[in-house]
C-alpha positions as CSV (number, residue, x, y, z in Angstrom):
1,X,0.0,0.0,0.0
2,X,1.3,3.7,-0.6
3,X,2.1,6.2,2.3
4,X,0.4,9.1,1.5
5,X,2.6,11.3,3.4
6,X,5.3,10.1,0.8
7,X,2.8,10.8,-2.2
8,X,1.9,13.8,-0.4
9,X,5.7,15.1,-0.4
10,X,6.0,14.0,-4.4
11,X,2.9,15.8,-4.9
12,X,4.5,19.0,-3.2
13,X,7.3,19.0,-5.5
14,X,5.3,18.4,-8.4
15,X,3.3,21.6,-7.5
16,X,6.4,24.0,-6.0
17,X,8.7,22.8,-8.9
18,X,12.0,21.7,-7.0
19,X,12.4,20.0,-3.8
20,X,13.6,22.7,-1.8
21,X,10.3,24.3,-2.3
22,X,8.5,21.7,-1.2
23,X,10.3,21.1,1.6
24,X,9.6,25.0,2.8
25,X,6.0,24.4,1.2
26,X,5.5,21.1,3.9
27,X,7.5,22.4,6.9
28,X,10.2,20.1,6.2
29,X,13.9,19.8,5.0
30,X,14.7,19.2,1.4
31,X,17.1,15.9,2.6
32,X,13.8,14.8,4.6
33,X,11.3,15.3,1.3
34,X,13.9,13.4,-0.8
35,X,14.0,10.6,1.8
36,X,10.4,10.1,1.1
37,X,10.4,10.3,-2.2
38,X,13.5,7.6,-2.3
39,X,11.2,5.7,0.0
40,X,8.2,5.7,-2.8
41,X,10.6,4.7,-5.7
42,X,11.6,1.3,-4.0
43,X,7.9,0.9,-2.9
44,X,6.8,1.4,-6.8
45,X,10.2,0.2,-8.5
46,X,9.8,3.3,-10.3
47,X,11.6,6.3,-11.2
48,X,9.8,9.4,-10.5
49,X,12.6,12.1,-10.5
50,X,15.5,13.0,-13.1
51,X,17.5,15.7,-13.0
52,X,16.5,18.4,-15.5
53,X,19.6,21.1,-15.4
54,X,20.1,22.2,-12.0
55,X,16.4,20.8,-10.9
56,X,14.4,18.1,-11.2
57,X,11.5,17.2,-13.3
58,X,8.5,13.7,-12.4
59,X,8.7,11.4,-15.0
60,X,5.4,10.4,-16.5
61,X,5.4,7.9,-13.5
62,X,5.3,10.1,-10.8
63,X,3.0,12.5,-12.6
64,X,0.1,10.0,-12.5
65,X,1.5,9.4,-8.8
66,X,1.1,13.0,-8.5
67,X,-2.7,12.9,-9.9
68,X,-3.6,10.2,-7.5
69,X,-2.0,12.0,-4.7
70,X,-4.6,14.7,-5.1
71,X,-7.3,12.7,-5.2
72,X,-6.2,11.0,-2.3
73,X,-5.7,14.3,-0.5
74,X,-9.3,15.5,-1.4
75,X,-10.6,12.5,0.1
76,X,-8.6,12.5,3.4
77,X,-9.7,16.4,3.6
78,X,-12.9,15.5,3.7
79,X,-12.6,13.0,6.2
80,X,-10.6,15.7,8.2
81,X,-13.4,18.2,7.8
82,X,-16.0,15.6,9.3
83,X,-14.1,14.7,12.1
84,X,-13.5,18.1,12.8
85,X,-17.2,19.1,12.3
86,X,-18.3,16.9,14.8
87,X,-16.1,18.0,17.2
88,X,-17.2,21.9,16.9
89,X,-13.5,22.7,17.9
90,X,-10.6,23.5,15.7
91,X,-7.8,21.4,15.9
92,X,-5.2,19.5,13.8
93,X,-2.8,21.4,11.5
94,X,-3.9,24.4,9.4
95,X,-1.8,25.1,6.3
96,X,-1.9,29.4,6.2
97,X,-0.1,30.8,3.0
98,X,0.3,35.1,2.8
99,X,1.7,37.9,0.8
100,X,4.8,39.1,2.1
101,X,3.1,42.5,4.2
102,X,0.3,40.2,5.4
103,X,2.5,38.2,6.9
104,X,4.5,40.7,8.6
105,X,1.7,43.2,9.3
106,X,-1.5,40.9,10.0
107,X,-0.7,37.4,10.7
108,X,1.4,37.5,13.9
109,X,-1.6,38.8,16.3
110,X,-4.1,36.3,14.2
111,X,-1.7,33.7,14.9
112,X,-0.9,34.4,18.6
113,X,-4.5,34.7,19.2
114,X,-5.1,31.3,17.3
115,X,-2.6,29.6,19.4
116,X,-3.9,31.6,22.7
117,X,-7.7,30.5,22.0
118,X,-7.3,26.9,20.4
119,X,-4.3,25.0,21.6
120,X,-5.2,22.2,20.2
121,X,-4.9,23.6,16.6
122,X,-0.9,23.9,14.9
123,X,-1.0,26.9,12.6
124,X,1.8,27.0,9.7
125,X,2.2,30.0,8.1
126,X,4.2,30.1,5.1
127,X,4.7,33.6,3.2
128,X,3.9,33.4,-0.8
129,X,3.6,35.1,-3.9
130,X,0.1,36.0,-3.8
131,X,0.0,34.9,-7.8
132,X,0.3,31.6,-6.3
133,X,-2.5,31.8,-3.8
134,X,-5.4,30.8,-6.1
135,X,-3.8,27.4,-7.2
136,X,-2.0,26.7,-4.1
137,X,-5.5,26.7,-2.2
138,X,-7.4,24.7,-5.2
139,X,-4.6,22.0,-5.1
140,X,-5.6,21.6,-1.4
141,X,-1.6,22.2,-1.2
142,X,-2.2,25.1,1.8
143,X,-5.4,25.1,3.3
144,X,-6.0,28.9,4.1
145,X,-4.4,31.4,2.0
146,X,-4.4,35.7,2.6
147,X,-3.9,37.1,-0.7
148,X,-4.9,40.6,-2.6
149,X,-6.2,42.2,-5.4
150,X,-6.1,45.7,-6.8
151,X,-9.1,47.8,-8.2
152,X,-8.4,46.9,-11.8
153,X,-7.1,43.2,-11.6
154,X,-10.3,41.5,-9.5
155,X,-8.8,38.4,-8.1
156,X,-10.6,35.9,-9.6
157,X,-12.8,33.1,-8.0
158,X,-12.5,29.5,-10.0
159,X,-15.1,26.8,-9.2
160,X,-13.8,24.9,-5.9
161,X,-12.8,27.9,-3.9
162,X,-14.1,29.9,-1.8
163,X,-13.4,33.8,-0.1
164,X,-14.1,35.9,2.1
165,X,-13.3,40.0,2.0
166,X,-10.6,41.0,5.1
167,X,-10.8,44.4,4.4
168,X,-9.0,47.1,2.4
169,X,-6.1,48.5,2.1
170,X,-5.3,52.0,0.9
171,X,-2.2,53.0,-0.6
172,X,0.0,56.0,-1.4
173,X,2.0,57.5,-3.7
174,X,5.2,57.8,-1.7
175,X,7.9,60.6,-3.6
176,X,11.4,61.5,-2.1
177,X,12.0,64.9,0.2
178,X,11.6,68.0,-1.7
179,X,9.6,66.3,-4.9
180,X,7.4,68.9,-6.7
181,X,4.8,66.8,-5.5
182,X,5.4,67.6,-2.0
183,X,3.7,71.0,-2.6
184,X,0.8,70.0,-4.0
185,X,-2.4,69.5,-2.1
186,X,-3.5,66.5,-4.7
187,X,-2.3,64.4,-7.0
188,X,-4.1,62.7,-10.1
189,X,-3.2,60.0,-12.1
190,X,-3.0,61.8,-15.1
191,X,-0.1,63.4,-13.8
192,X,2.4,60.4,-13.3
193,X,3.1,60.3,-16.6
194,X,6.8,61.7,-16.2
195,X,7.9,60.3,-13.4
196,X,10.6,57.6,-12.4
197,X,9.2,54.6,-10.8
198,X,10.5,51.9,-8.3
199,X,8.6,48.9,-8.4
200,X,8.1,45.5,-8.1
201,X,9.1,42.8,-10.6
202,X,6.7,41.8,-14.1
203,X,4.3,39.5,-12.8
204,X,3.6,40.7,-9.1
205,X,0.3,42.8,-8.2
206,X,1.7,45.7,-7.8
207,X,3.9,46.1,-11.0
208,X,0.9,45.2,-13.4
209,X,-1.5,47.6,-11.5
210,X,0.6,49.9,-12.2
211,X,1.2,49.4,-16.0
212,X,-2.3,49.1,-16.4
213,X,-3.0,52.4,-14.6
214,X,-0.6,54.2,-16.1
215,X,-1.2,53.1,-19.7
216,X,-4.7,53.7,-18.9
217,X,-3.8,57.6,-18.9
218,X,-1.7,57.3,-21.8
219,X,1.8,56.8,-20.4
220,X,4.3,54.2,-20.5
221,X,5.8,53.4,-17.2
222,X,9.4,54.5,-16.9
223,X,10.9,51.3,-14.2
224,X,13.8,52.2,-13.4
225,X,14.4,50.1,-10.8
226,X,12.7,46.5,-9.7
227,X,12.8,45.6,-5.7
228,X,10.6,42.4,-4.3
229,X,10.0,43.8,-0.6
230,X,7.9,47.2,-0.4
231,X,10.8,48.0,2.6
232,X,13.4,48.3,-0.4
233,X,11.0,50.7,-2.7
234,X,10.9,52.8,-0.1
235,X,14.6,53.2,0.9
236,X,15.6,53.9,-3.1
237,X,12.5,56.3,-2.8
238,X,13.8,58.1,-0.3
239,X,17.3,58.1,-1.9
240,X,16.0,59.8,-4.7
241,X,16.1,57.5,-7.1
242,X,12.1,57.5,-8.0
243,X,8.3,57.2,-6.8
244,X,6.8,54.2,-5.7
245,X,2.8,53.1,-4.8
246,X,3.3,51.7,-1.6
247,X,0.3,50.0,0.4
248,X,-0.4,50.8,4.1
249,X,0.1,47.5,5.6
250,X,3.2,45.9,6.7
251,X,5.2,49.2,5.7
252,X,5.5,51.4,8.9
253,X,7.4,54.5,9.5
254,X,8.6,56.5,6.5
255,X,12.5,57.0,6.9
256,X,13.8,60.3,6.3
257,X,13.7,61.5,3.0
258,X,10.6,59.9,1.8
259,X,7.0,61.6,2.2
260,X,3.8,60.2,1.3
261,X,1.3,62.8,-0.3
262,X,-2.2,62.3,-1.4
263,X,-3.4,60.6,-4.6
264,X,-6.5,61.0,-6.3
265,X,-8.6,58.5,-6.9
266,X,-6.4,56.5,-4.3
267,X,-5.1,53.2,-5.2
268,X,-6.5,50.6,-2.8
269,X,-5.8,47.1,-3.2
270,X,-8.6,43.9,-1.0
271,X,-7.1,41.6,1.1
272,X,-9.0,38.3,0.9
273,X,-8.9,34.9,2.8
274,X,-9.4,32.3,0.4
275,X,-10.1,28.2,1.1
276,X,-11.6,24.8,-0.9
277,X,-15.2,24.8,-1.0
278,X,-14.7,21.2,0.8
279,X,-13.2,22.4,3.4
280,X,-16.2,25.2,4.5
281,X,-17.3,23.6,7.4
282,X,-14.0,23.1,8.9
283,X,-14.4,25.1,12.5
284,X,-10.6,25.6,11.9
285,X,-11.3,27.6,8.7
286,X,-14.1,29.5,9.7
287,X,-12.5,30.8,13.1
288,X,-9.1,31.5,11.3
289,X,-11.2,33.5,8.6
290,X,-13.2,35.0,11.5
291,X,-9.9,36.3,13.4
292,X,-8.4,37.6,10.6
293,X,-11.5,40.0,9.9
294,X,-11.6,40.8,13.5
295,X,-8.0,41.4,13.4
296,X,-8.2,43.8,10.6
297,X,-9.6,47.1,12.2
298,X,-6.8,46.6,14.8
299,X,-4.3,47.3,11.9
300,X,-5.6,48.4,9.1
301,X,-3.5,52.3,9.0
302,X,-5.7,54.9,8.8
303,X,-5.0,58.5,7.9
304,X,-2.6,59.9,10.5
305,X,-1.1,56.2,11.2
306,X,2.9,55.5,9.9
307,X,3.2,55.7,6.4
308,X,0.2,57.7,5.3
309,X,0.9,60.3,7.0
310,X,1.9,63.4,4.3
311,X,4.9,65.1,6.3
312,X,4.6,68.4,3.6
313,X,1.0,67.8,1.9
314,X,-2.6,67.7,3.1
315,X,-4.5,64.7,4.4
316,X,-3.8,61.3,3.0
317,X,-6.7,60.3,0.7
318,X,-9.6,58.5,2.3
C-alpha cells in the first residue's frame, strides 16, 4: 500500500517545482522530502525524479502518482473536515499561506490569538507570492491562504474555492524629500506620466496595476528600478532615485527622506482569505477567517497612522 505522506511530499514537488520548495511548502527539510520520495521509488520500482539542469522534473510515472496524490488528498480532507465538524473545535494542522506584508503586518496577532484561543490547533504559516494563492489553495496544497487584489485586476474566483473579504487597504503614492509633489495639495493619475518609478518585478500585483493604470492615462511606465520587498522601494524612494505606490500595511514609518502625499482616486488594493469549497465547514477555517476579519480594524492604517501620513501635503486620501 502507498504512504500518502510520501505521495503527499511528491505531490509537493510536483506543485512548488523543486524540492527545496516543497520542503519549505510542507514544513520540512529538502534531505527529509527526498528521503520520502527515495522511499516511494523502492515501494513502486519506479523512477519518478531526473534531473532536469540544476532541478528536477517527475517522470510520466510520478505524474500519474502525482494525480492520484490529489485525489487521495481530497478524500482524506474530507474525512478531516467531518471529524473536525463533529467536534465543533478546531484542531489539527492548518496550512496558512500570505503575501509578504500580510504576513509581517496581519498574521502574527491572528496567529498568537489562534494559538492563545485553540491549543489544540498547529497553525503553519508560510509567506507566498500571492500569484500563487489561487492554485496553491485549489490543489488543497495550503489550506488557508491571505492574498490581494487591486481595483483593476479582481482576483478571480475558480469553481472549488471559496473567499471571504478582510478588508481594504489604501495606498500612497510615496515621492522622495523636496519632490514637486510635496507642494501640492493632490495628485491625479494623469499626472504620473513623467515620473521615475521603483517597483516591483513583471508579474507581481503591484507592477501590473501599475502598467495598467498608467497606460490607462496614456503613459508608458518608466521602471527604473525593480525591488521584491515594499521596505526596499521605499529606501531607493527616499534616496531619490524614484516614486513608488506603496500599500499601508506591513510598511510602517517613513525613513527620512521619503513623504507620502495624497493621490487621487487612491489606489487601494482587497485583502481576501481564500479556502476549498470542501473544506467550509472546517471550524478551523471558519475561526481563522473570523480572526483575521476581526484582526483587521486593529491594523488596518488609517490617515494619521505610519506611512500615510503626508509630512509636507494635506490629508492622505480616504
Amino acid at each position: 500500500m502507498l504512504d500518502l505522506s510520501r505521495l503527499r511530499a511528491l505531490h509537493a514537488v510536483s506543485v512548488h517545482g523543486s524540492v527545496g520548495a516543497a520542503a519549505a511548502a510542507l514544513g520540512y527539510t529538502p534531505s527529509a522530502v527526498s528521503q520520502q520520495i527515495a522511499k516511494l521509488e523502492r515501494e513502486t520500482r519506479t523512477t519518478l525524479l531526473e534531473r532536469h539542469g540544476r532541478g528536477v522534473a517527475l517522470t510520466e510515472e510520478a505524474k500519474l502518482l502525482a494525480a492520484t496524490a490529489q485525489q487521495l488528498m481530497d478524500i482524506s480532507e474530507q474525512a478531516e473536515t467531518a471529524l473536525e465538524e463533529s467536534r465543533g473545535q478546531p484542531v489539527g494542522r492548518l496550512r496558512v499561506a500570505a503575501f509578504a506584508s500580510a504576513a509581517r503586518g496581519l498574521l502574527p496577532g491572528v496567529l498568537a490569538d489562534l494559538a492563545h484561543r485553540h491549543p489544540s490547533l498547529e497553525v503553519r504559516l508560510t509567506e507566498i507570492n500571492p500569484h500563487l494563492s489561487m492554485d496553491l489553495v485549489s490543489r488543497g496544497v495550503t489550506d488557508l491562504a491571505v492574498t490581494h487584489d487591486w481595483d483593476i485586476a479582481p482576483l478571480p474566483a475558480p469553481e472549488g474555492v471559496e473567499q471571504a473579504v478582510i478588508g481594504d487597504d489604501r495606498c500612497d503614492l510615496v515621492v522622495p524629500a523636496g519632490h514637486p509633489f510635496t507642494s501640492r495639495e493632490v495628485i491625479h493619475r494623469s499626472d504620473l506620466g513623467a515620473q521615475r518609478w521603483v517597483c516591483q518585478p513583471p508579474g507581481r500585483v503591484c507592477h501590473d496595476w501599475l502598467v495598467r493604470t498608467l497606460r490607462t492615462a496614456g503613459f508608458e511606465p518608466d521602471i527604473t528600478h525593480v525591488a521584491e520587498e515594499n521596505h526596499t522601494i521605499v529606501a531607493l524612494v527616499a534616496a531619490g532615485l524614484g516614486v513608488a505606490v506603496v500599500p499601508r500595511l506591513g510598511t510602517g514609518t517613513l525613513p527620512p527622506g521619503a513623504v507620502a502625499v495624497p493621490l487621487e482616486p487612491g489606489p487601494v488594493r482587497r485583502l481576501y482569505a481564500l479556502w476549498r469549497t470542501g473544506a467550509a465547514r472546517r471550524p478551523a477555517i471558519t475561526e481563522a477567517v473570523r480572526t483575521l476579519r476581526e484582526h483587521w480594524p486593529r491594523v488596518a492604517p488609517r490617515p494619521g497612522d505610519s506611512a500615510s501620513v503626508p509630512r509636507t501635503a494635506g490629508p492622505a486620501p480616504q
